[in-house]
C-alpha positions as CSV (number, residue, x, y, z in Angstrom):
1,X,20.4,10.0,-7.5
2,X,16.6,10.9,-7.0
3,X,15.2,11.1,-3.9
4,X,11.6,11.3,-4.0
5,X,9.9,8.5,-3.3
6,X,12.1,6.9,-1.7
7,X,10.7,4.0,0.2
8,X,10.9,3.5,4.5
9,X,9.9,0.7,6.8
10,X,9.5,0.5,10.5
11,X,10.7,-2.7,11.3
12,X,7.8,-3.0,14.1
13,X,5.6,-5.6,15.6
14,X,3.7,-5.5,13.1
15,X,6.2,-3.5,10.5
16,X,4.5,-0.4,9.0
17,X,6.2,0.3,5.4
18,X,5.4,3.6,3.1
19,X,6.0,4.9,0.0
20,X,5.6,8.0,-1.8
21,X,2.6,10.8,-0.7
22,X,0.9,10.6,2.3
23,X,-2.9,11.5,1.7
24,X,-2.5,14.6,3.5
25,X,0.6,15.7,1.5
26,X,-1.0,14.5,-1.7
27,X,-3.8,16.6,-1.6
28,X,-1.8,20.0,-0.4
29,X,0.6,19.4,-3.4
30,X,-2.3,18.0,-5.7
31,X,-5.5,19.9,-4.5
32,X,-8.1,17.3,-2.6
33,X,-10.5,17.3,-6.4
34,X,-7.8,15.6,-7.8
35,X,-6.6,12.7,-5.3
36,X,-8.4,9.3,-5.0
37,X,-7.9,7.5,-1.9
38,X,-8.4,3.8,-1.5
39,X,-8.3,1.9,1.7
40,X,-8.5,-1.7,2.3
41,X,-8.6,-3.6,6.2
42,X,-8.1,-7.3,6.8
43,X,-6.9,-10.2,8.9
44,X,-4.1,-11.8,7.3
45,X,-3.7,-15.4,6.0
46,X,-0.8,-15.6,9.0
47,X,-3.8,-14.8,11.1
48,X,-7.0,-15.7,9.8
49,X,-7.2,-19.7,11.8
50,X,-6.0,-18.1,14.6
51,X,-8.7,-18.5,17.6
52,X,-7.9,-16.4,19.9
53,X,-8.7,-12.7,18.8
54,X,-6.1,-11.4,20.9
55,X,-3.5,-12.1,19.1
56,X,-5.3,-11.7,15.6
57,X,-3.6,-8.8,13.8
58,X,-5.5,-6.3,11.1
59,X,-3.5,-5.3,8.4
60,X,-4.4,-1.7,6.8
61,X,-3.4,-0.6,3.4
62,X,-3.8,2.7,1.9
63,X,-3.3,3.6,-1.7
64,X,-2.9,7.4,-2.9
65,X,-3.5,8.0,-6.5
66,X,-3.7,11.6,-8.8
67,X,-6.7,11.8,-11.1
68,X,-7.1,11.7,-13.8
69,X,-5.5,8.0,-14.6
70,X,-4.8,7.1,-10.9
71,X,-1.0,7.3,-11.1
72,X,-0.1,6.1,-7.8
73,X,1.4,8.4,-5.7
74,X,1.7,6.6,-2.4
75,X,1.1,3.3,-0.9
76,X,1.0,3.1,2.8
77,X,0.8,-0.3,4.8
78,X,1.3,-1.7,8.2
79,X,0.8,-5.3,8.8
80,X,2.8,-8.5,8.7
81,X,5.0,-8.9,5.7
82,X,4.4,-5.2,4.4
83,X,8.1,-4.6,5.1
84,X,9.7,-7.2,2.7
85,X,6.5,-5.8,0.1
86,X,7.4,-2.5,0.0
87,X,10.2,-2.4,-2.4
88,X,8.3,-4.1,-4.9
89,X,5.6,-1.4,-5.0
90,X,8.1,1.4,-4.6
91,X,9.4,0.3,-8.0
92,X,5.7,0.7,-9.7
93,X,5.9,4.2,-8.7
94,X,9.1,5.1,-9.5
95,X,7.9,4.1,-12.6
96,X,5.0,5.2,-13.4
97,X,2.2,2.9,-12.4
98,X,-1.6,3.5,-12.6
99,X,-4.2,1.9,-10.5
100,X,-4.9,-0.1,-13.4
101,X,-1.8,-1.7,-13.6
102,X,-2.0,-3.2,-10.2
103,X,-6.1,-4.5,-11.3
104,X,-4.2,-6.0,-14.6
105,X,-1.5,-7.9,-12.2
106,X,-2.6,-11.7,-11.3
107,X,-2.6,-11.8,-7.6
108,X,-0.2,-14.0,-5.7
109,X,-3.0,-15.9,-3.7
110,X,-2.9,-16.2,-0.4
111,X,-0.5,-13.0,-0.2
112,X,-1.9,-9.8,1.9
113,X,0.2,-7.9,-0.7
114,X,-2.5,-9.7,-3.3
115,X,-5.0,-7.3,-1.5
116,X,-2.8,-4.0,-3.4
117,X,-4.1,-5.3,-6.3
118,X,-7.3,-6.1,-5.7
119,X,-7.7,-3.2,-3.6
């Protein structure tokens, strides 16, 4: 059994779901010249007609990737749904997946988890 990159979810309000290196760890292991960082922030679909802001909710997404060919190395997400999207992206870098590979993927429209590959 292999235990790296193992994937975790908080099952909070809303859930908050990780996979592999956080930024900080990637660039200690990786040195901060070679790890690209990409960020995205959004209302959700879920959201998006709501009218009243206070109970609008911004999903964040963060995806860590080692130069040179953007292997991902971790994708970090809190927001609705992220929790049942996790797994799915835990299995592209298990194995092996470049940033590339998520731009090359047709995006599941209106999904937030079309936003990982668009990001």
């Amino acid at each position: 059994m292999d235990y790296t990159n193992v994937p975790s979810v908080i099952f909070s309000h809303p859930p908050i779901g990780s996979v592999g290196l956080s930024e900080k760890n990637a660039i200690k292991k990786y040195g901060i010249d070679n790890i690209k960082v990409y960020r995205s922030r959004f209302t959700s679909m879920h959201y998006a007609l709501a009218n009243d802001e206070n109970i609008k909710s911004q999903t964040f997404f963060k995806v860590v990737c080692l130069k040179p060919d953007e292997k991902l190395i971790g994708i970090h997400c809190i927001g609705k749904g992220v929790d049942e999207m996790m797994q799915g992206f835990a299995v592209a870098i298990k194995a092996g997946a470049t940033k590339k590979h998520l731009e090359s993927t047709v995006a599941i429209h209106p999904t937030s988890s079309e936003e990982l590959v668009l990001i």
